[in-house]
Structure formats: C-alpha cells, structure tokens
N, CA, C and O of each residue as an XYZ file, in Angstrom:
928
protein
N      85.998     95.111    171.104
C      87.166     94.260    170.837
C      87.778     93.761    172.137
O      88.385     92.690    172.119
N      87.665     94.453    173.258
C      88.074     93.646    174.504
C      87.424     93.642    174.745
O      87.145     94.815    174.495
N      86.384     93.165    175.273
C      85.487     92.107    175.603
C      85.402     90.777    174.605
O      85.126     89.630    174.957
N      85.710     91.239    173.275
C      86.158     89.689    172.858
C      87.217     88.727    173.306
O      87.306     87.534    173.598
N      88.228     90.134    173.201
C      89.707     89.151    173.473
C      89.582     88.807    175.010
O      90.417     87.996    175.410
N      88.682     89.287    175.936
C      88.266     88.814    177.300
C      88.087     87.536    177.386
O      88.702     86.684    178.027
N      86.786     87.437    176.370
C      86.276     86.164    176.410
C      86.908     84.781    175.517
O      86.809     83.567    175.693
N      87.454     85.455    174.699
C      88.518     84.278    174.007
C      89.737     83.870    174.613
O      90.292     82.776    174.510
N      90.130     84.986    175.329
C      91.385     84.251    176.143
C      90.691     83.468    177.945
O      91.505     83.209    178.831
N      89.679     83.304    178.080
C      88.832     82.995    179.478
C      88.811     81.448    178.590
O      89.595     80.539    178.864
N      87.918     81.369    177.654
C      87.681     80.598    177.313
C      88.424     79.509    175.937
O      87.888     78.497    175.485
N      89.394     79.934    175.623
C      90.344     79.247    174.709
C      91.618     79.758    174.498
O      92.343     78.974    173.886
N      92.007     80.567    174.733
C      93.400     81.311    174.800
C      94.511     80.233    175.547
O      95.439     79.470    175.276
N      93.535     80.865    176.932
C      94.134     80.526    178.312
C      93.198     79.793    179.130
O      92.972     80.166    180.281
N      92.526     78.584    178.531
C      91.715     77.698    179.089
C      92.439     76.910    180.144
O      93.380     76.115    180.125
N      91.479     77.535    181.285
C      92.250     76.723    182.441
C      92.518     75.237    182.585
O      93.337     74.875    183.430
N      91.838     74.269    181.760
C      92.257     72.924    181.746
C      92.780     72.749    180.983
O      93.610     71.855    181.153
N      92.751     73.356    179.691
C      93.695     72.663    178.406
C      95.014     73.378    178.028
O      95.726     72.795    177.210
N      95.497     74.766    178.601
C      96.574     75.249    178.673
C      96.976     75.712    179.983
O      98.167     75.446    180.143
N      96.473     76.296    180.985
C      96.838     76.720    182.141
C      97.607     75.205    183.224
O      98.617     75.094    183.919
N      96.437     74.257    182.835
C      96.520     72.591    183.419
C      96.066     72.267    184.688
O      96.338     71.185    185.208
N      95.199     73.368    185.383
C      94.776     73.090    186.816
C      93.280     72.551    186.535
O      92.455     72.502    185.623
N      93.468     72.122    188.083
C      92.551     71.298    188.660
C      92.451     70.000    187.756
O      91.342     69.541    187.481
N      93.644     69.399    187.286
C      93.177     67.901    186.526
C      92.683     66.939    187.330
O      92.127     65.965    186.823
N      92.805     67.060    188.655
C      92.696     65.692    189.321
C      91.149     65.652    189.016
O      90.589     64.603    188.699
N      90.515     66.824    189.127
C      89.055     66.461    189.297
C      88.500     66.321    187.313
O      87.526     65.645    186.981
N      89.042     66.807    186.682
C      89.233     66.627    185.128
C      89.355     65.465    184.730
O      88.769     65.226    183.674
N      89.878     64.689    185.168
C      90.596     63.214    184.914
C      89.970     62.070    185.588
O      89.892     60.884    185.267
N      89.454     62.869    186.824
C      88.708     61.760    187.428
C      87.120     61.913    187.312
O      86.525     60.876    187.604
N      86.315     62.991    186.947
C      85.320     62.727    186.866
C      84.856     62.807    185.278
O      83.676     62.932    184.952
N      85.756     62.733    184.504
C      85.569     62.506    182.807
C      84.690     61.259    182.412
O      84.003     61.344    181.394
N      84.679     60.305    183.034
C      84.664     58.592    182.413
C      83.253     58.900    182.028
O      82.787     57.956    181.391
N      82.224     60.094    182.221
C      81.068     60.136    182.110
C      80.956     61.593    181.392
O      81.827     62.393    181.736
N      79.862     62.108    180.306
C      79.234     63.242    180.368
C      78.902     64.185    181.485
O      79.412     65.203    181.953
N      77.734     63.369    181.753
C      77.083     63.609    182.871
C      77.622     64.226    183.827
O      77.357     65.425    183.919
N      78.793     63.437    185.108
C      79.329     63.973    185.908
C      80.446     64.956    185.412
O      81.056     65.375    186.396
N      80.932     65.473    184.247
C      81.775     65.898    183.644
C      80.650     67.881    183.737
O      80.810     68.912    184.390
N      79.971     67.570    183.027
C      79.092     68.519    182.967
C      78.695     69.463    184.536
O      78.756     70.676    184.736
N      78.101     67.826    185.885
C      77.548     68.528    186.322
C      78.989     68.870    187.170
O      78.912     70.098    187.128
N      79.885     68.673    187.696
C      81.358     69.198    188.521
C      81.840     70.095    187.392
O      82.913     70.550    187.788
N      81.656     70.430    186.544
C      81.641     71.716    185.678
C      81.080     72.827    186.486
O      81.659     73.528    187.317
N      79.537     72.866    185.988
C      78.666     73.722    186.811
C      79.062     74.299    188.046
O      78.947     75.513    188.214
N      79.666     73.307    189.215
C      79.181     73.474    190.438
C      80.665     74.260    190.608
O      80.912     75.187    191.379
N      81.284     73.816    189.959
C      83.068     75.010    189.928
C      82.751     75.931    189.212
O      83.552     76.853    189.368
N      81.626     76.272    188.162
C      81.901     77.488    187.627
C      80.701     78.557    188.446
O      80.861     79.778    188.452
N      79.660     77.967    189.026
C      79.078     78.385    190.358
C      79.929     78.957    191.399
O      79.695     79.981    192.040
N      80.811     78.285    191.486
C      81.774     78.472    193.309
C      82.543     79.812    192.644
O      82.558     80.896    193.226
N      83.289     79.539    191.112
C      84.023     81.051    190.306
C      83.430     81.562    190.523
O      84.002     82.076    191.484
N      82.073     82.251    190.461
C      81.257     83.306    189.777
C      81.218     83.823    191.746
O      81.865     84.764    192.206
N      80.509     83.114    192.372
C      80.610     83.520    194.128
C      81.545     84.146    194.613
O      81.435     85.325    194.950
N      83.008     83.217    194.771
C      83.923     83.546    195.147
C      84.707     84.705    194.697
O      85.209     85.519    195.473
N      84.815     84.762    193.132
C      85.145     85.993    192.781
C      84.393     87.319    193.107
O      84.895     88.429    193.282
N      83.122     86.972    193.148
C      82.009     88.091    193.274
C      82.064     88.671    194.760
O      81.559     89.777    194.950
N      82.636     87.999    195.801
C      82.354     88.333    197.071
C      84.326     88.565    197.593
O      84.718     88.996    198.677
N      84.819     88.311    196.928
C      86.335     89.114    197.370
C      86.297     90.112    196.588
O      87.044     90.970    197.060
N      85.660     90.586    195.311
C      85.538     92.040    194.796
C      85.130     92.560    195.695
O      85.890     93.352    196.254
N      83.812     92.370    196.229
C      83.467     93.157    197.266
C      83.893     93.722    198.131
O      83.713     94.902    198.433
N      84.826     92.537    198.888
C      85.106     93.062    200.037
C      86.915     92.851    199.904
O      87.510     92.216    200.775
N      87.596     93.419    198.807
C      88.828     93.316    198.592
C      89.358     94.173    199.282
O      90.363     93.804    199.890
N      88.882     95.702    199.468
C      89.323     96.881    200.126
C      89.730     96.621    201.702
O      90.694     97.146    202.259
N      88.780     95.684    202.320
C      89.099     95.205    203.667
C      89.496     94.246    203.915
O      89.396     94.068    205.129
N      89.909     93.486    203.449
C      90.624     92.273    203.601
C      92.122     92.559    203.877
O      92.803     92.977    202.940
N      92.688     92.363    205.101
C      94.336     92.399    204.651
C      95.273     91.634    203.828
O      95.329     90.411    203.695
N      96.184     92.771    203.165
C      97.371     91.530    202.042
C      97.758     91.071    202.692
O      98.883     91.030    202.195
N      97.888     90.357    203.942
C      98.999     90.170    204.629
C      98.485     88.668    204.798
O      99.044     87.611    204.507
N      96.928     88.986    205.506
C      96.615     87.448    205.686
C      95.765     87.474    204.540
O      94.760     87.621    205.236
N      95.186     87.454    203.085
C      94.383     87.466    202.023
C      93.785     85.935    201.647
O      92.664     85.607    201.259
N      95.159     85.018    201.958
C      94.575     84.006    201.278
C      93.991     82.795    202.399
O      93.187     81.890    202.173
N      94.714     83.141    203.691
C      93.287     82.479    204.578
C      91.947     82.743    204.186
O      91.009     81.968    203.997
N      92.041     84.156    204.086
C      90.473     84.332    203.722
C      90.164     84.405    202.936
O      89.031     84.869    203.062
N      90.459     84.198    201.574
C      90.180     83.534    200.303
C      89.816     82.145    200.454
O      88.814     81.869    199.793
N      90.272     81.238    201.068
C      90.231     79.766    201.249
C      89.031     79.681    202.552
O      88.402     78.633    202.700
N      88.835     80.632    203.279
C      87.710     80.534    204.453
C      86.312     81.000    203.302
O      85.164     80.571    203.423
N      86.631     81.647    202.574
C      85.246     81.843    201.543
C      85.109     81.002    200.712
O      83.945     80.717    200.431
N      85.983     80.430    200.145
C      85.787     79.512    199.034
C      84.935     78.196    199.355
O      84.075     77.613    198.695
N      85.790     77.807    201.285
C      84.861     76.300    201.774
C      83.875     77.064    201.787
O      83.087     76.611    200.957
N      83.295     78.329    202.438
C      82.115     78.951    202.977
C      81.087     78.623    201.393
O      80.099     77.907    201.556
N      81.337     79.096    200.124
C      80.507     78.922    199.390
C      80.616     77.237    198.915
O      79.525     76.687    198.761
N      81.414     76.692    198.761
C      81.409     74.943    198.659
C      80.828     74.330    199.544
O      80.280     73.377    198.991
N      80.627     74.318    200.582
C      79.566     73.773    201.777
C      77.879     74.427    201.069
O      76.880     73.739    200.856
N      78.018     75.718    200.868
C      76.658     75.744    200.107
C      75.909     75.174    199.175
O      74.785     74.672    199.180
N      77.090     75.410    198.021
C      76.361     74.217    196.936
C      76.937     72.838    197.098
O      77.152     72.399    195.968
N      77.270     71.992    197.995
C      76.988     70.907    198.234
C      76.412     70.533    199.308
O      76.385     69.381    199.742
N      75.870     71.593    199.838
C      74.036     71.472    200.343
C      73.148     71.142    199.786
O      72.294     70.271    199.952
N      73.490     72.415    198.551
C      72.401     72.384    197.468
C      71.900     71.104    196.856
O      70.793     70.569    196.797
N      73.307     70.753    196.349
C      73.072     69.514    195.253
C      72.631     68.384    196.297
O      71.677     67.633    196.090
N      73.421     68.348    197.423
C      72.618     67.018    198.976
C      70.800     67.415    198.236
O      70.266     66.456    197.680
N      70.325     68.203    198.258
C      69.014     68.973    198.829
C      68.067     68.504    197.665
O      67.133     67.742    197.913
N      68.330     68.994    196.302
C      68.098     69.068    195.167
C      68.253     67.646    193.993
O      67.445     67.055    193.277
N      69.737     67.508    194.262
C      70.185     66.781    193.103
C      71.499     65.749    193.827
O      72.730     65.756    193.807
N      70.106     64.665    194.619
C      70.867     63.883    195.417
C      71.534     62.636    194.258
O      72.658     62.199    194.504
N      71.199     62.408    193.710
C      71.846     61.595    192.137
C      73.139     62.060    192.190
O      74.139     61.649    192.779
N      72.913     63.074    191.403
C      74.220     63.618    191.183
C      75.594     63.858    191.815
O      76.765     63.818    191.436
N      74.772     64.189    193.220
C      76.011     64.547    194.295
C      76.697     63.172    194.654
O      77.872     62.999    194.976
N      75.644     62.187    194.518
C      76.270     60.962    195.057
C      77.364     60.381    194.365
O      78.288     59.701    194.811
N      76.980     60.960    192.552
C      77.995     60.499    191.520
C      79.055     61.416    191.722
O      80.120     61.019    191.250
N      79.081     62.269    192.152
C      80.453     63.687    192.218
C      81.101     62.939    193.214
O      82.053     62.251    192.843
N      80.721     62.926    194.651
C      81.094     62.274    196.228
C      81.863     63.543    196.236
O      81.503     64.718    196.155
N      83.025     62.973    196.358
C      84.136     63.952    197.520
C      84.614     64.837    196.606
O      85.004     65.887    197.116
N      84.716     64.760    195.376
C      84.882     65.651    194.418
C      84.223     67.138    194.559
O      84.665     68.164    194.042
N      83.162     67.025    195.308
C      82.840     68.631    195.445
C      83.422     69.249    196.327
O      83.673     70.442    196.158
N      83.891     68.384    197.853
C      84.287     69.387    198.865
C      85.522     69.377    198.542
O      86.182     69.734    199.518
N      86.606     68.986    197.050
C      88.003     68.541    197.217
C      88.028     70.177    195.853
O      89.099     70.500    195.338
N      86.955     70.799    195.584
C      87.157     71.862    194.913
C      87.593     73.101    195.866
O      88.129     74.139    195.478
N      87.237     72.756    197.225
C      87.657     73.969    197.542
C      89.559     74.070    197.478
O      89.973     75.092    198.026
N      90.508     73.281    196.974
C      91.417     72.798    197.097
C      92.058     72.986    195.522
O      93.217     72.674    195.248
N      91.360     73.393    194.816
C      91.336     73.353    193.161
C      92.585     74.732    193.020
O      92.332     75.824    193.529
N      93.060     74.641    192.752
C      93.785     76.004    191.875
C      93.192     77.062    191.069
O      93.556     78.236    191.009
N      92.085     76.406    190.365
C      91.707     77.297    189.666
C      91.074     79.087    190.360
O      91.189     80.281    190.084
N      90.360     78.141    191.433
C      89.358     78.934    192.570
C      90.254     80.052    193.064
O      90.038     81.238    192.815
N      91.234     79.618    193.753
C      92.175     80.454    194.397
C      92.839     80.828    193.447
O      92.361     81.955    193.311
N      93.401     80.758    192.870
C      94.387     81.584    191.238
C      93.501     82.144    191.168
O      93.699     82.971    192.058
N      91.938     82.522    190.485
C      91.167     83.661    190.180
C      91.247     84.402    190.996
O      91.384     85.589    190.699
N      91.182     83.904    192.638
C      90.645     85.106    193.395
C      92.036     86.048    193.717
O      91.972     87.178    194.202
N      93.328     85.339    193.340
C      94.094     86.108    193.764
C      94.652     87.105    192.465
O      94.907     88.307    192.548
N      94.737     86.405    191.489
C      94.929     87.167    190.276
C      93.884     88.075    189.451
O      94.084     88.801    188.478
N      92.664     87.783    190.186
C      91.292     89.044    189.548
C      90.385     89.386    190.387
O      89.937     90.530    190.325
N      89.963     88.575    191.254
C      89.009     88.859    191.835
C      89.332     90.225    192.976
O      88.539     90.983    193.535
N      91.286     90.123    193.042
C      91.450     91.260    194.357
C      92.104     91.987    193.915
O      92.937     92.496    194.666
N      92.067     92.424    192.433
C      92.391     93.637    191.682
C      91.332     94.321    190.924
O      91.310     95.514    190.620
N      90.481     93.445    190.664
C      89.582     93.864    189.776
C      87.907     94.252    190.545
O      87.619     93.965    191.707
N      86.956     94.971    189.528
C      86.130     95.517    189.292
C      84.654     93.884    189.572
O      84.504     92.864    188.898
N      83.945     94.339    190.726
C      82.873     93.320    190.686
C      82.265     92.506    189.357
O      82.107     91.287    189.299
N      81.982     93.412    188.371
C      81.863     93.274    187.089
C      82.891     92.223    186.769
O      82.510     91.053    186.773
N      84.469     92.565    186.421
C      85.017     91.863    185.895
C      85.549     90.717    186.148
O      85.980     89.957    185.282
N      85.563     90.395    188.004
C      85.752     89.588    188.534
C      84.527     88.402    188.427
O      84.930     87.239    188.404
N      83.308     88.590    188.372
C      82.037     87.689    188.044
C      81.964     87.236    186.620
O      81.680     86.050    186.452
N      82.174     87.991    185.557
C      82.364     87.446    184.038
C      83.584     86.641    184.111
O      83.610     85.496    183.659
N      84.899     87.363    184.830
C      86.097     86.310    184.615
C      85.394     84.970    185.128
O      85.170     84.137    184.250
N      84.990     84.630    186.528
C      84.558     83.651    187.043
C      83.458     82.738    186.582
O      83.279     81.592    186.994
N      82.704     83.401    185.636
C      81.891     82.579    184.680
C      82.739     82.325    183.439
O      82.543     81.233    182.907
N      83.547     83.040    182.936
C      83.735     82.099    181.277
C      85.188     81.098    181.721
O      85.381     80.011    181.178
N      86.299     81.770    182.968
C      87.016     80.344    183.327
C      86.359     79.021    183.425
O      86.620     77.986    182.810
N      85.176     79.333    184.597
C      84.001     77.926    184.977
C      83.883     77.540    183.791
O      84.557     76.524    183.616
N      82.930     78.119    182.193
C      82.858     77.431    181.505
C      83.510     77.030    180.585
O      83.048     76.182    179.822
N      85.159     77.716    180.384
C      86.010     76.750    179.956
C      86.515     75.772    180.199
O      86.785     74.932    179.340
N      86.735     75.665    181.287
C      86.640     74.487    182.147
C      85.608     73.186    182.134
O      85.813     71.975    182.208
N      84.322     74.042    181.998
C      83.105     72.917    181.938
C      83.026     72.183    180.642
O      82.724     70.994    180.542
N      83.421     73.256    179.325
C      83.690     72.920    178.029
C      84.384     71.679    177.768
O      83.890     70.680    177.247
N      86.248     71.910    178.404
C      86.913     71.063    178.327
C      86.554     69.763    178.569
O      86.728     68.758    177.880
N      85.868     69.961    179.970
C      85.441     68.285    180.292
C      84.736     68.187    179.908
O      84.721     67.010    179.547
N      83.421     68.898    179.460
C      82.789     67.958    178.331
C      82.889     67.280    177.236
O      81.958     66.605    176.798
N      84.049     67.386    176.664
C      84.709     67.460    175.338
C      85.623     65.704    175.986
O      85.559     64.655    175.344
N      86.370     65.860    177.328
C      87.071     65.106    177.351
C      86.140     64.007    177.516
O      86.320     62.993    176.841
N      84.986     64.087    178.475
C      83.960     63.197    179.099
C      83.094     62.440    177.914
O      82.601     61.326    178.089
N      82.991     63.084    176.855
C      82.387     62.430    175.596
C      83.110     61.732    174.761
O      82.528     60.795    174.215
N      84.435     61.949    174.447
C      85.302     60.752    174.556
C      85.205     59.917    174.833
O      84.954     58.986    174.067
N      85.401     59.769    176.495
C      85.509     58.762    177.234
C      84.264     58.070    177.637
O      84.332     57.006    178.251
N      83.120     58.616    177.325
C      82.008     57.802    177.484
C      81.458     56.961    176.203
O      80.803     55.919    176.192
N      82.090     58.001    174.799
C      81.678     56.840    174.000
C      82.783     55.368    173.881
O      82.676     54.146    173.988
N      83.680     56.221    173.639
C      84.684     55.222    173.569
C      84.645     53.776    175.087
O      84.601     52.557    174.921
N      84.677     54.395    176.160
C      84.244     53.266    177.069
C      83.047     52.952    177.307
O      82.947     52.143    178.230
N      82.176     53.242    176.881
C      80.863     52.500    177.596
C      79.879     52.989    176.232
O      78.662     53.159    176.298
N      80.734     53.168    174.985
C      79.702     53.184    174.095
C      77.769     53.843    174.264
O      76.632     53.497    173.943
N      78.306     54.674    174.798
C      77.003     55.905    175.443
C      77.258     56.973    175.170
O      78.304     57.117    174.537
N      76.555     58.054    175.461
C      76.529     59.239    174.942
C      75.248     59.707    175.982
O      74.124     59.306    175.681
N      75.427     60.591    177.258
C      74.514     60.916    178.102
C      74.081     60.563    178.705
O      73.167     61.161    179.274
N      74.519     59.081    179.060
C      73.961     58.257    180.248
C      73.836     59.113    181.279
O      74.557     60.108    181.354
N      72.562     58.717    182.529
C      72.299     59.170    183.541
C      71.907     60.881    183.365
O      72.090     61.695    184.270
N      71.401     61.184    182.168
C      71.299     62.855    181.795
C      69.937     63.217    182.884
O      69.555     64.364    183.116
N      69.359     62.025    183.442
C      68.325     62.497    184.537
C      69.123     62.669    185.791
O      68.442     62.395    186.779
N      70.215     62.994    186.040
C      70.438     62.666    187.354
C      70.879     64.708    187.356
O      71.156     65.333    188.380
N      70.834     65.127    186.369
C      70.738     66.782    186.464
C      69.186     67.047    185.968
O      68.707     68.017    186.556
N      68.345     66.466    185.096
C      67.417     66.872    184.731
C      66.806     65.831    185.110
O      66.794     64.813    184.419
N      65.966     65.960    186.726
C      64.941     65.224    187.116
C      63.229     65.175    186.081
O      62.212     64.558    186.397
N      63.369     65.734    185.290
C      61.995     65.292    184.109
C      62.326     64.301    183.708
O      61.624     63.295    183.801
N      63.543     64.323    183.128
C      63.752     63.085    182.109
C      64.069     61.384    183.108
O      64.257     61.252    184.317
N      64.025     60.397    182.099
C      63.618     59.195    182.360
C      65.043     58.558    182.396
O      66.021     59.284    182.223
N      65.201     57.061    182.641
C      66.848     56.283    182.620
C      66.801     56.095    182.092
O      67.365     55.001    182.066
N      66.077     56.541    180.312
C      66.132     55.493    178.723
C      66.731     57.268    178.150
O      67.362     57.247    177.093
N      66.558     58.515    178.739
C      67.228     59.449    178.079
C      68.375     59.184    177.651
O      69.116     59.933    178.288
N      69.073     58.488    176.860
C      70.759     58.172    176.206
C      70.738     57.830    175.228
O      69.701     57.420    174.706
N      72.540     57.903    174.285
C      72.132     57.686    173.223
C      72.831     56.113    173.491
O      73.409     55.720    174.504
N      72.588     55.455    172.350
C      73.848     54.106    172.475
C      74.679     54.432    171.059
O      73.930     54.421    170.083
N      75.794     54.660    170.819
C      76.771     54.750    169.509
C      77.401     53.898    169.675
O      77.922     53.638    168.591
N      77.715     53.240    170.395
C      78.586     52.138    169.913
C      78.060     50.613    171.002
O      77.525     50.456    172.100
N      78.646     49.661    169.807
C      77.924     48.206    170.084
C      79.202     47.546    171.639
O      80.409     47.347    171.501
N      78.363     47.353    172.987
C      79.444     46.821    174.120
C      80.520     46.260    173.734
O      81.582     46.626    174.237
N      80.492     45.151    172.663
C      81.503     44.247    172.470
C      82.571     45.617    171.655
O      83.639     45.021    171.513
N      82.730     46.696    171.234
C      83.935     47.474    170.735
C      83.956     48.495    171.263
O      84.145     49.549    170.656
N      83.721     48.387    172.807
C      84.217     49.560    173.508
C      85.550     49.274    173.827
O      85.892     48.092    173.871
N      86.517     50.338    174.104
C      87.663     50.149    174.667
C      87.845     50.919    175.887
O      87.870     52.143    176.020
N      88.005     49.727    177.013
C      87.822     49.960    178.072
C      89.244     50.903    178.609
O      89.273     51.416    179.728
N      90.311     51.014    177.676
C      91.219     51.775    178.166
C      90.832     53.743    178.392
O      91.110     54.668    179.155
N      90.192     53.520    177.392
C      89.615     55.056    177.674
C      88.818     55.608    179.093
O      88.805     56.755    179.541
N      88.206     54.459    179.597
C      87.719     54.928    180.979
C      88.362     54.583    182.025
O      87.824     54.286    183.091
N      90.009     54.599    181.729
C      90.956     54.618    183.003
C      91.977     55.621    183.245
O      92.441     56.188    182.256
N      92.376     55.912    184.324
C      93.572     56.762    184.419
C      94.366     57.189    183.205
O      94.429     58.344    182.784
N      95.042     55.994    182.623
C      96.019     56.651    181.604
C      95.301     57.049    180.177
O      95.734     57.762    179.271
N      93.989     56.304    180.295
C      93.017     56.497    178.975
C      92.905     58.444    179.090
O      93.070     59.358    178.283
N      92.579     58.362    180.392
C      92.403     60.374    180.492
C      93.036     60.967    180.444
O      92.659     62.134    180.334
N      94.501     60.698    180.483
C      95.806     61.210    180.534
C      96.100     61.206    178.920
O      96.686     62.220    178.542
N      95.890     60.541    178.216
C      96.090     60.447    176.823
C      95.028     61.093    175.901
O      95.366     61.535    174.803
N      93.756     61.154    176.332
C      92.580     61.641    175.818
C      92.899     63.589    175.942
O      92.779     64.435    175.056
N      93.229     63.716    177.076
C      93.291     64.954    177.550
C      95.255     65.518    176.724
O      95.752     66.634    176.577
N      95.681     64.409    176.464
C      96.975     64.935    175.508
C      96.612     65.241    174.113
O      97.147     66.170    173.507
N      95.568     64.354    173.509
C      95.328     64.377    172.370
C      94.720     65.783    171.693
O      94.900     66.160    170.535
N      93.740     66.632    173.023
C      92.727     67.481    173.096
C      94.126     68.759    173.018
O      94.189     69.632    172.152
N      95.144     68.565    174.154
C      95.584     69.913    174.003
C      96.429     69.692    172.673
O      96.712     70.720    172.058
N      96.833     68.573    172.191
C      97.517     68.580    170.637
C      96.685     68.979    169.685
O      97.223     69.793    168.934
N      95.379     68.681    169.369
C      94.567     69.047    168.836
C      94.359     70.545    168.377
O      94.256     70.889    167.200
N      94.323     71.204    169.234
C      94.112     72.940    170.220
C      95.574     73.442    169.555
O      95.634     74.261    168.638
N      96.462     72.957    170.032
C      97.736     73.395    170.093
C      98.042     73.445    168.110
O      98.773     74.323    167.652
N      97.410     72.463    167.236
C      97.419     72.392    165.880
C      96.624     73.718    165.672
O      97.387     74.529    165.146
N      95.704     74.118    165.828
C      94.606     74.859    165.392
C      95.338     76.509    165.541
O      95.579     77.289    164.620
N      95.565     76.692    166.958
C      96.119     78.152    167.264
C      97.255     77.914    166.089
O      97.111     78.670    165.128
N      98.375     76.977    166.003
C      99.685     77.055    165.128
C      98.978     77.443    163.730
O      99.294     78.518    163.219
N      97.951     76.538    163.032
C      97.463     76.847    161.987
C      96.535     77.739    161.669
O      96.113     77.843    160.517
N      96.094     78.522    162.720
C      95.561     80.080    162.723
C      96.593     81.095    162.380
O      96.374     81.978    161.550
N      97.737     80.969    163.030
C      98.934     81.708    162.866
C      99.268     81.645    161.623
O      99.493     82.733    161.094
N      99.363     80.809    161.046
C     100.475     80.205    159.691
C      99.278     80.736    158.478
O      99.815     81.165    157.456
N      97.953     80.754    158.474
C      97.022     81.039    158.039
C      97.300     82.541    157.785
O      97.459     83.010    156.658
N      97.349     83.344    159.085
C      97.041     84.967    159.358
C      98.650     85.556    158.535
O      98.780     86.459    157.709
N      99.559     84.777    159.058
C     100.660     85.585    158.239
C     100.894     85.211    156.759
O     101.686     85.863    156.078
N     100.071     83.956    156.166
C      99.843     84.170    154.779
C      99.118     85.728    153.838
O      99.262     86.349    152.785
N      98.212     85.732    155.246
C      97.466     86.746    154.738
C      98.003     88.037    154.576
O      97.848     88.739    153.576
N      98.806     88.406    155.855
C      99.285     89.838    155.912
C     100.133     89.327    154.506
O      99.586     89.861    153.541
N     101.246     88.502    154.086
C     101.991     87.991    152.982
C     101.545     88.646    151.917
O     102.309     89.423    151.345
N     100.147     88.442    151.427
C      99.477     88.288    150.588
C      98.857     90.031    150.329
O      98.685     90.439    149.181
N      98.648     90.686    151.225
C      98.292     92.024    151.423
C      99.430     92.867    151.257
O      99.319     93.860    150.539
N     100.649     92.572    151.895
C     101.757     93.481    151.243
C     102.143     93.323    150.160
O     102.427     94.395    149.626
N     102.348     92.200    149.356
C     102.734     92.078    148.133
C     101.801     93.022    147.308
O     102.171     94.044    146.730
N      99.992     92.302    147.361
C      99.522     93.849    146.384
C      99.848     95.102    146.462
O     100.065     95.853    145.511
N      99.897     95.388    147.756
C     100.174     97.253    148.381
C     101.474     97.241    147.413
O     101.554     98.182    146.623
N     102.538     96.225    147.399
C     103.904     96.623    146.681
C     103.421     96.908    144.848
O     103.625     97.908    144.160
N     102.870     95.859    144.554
C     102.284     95.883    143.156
C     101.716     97.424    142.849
O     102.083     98.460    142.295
N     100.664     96.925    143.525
C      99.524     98.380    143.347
C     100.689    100.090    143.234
O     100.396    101.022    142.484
N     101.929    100.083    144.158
C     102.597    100.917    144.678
C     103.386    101.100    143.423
O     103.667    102.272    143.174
N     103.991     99.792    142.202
C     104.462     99.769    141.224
C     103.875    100.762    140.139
O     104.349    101.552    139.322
N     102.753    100.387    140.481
C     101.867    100.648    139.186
C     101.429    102.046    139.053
O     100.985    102.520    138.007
N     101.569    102.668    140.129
C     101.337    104.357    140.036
C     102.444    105.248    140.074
O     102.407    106.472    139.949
N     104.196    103.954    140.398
C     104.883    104.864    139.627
C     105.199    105.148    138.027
O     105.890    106.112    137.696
C-alpha cells in the first residue's frame, strides 16, 4: 500500500506539472509537438533518476551549509552529459530541444527533488522518486503536446523518427484536414489555456473521486445501522 500511494502521489497526486506547476517554461514551450514533448520528458526524467541517485550517495558528505552549490554543480555535471549524448546519438532531436536542455539544469523540479528527497532519503527511494516525478512530468506533456499538435498542425507524431532512427518521415498520423487547424493552440496563450483546461480536468476527477468515496462510506453506514436494527 505504500508503494502505491508512492507512486500515485509521484505521479498524479502531486504531479509536478499539473499541481506542483514547475518547470512550465520548458512545458509550454516545448508542447507545440509530441515528439519534442516526449523527448525533453525523457532527458529530465534521466537527469531525476542521476541526480537524485548520486546526492543519495554522497549526502553524508556534502555540507548543509554549502548543499545546494553542489546540488546545482551536479545537476550541470549530469546535463552536459546527456546533451552530449543526444549531440552524439540523436542529433534531430537535440536540434529540436536547442537550449531547452542546458536551461534544465535551472528547472525546479531537479533541485526541489534533490533537496526535498534525494538528501534525506534512501538511494532506493531517491532513484524511484526521480523516475516516476520524470514521468509525470513526461506524461503531462505528452498529454499537453497532443493537444497541441493535433489541434495546430492537425498531426499526431510528426517527426517520431527523430527519437526512433528506424522509422521513416511518413511515420505520422494526419487527424485533421490543414484548412481546420487552429493555429491558436500552437502559441503561448494556446499552452497556457490547454495546460488550464488539463489541470481543470484533473482537478474534476480527484473532486469526483471524493464525492464518489463518501457516497460510499454513506451507503455502508446506513446498512451497518439497518443490519444493527434488525438484531435488536
């Protein structure tokens, strides 16, 4: 049971983009696509899983005093790596991210983990926290990025070769016809509204989980009262 409520509050509780609210700049700005939505997902929930994993380690020696220099000296230290990587590997992609990767070391999310788990907690728990934040995070923007790609550019996966070098530039879907895209969705305030709609959405569901669950307990005491009638 905790390890559920671990992973439900990592990943929808306390989803770092859709209730916590960090790191939107890079949320908002690299949405207009799947694709780049997905892969600046990855490469932040990569840098979580590192960064947390290597201040567990070495939390015992680190001083509180100066902690978060060197939280922020590890964080560029592993962000210069994987945007080596992706330079090295998955030059497409990086080119579509640009400055968006080295502007993660700058993210909130990164540094909020490492200071709130990664330098209290257990190697273990600091590497799972740092993977299911990353992929709530990666979730969210995928969710927001498919939006905004059908709705503006009437696509669905464009450029899906620029993470999966097998596939071809015809891998996409087309759902909607150019002439009824609405180009407001692939702008600033289009993401700002897309990304309101998502936490209203969210924000309906938990309310009507609630309103649901205390029908139920409702519904369970009344028999216990009945049932309680009936055997006097």
């Amino acid at each position: 049971m905790e390890w559920k409520n671990f992973l439900k509050n990592r990943l929808w509780t306390n989803n770092s983009s859709l209730v916590q609210l960090l790191g939107l700049c890079p949320v908002l700005a690299m949405t207009t696509n799947v694709v780049n939505a997905i892969g600046l997902g990855i490469a932040t929930t990569f840098i979580l899983i590192f960064t947390s994993g290597i201040i567990s380690i070495f939390k015992y020696i680190i001083p509180k005093n100066i902690r978060i220099p060197i939280f922020m000296l590890i964080i560029s230290s592993i962000v210069t790596c994987i945007e080596m990587i992706l330079h090295a590997y998955q030059f497409n992609l990086y080119k579509s991210l640009g400055v968006f990767i080295p502007l993660i070391v700058t993210n909130c999310i990164v540094i909020g983990r490492a200071e709130a788990i990664a330098y209290k907690s257990s190697i273990l728990v600091s590497v799972l926290d740092g993977l299911f934040i990353g992929l709530g995070s990666t979730f969210a923007m995928f969710f927001i990025g498919s939006i905004r790609e059908i709705l503006g550019h009437g696509t669905f996966l464009f450029g899906i070769n620029k993470i999966f070098n097998v596939l071809g530039n015809n891998y996409f879907f087309n759902i909607l016809n150019k002439n009824t895209t609405i180009i407001l969705a692939i702008s600033p305030p289009g993401g700002f509204l897309i990304l309101g709609f998502l936490i209203a959405f969210k924000n309906y569901l938990d309310k009507n989980k609630i309103k649901n669950k205390k029908k139920c307990l409702k519904c369970i005491s009344l028999k216990c009262q009945e049932q309680h009638k009936i055997y006097e």
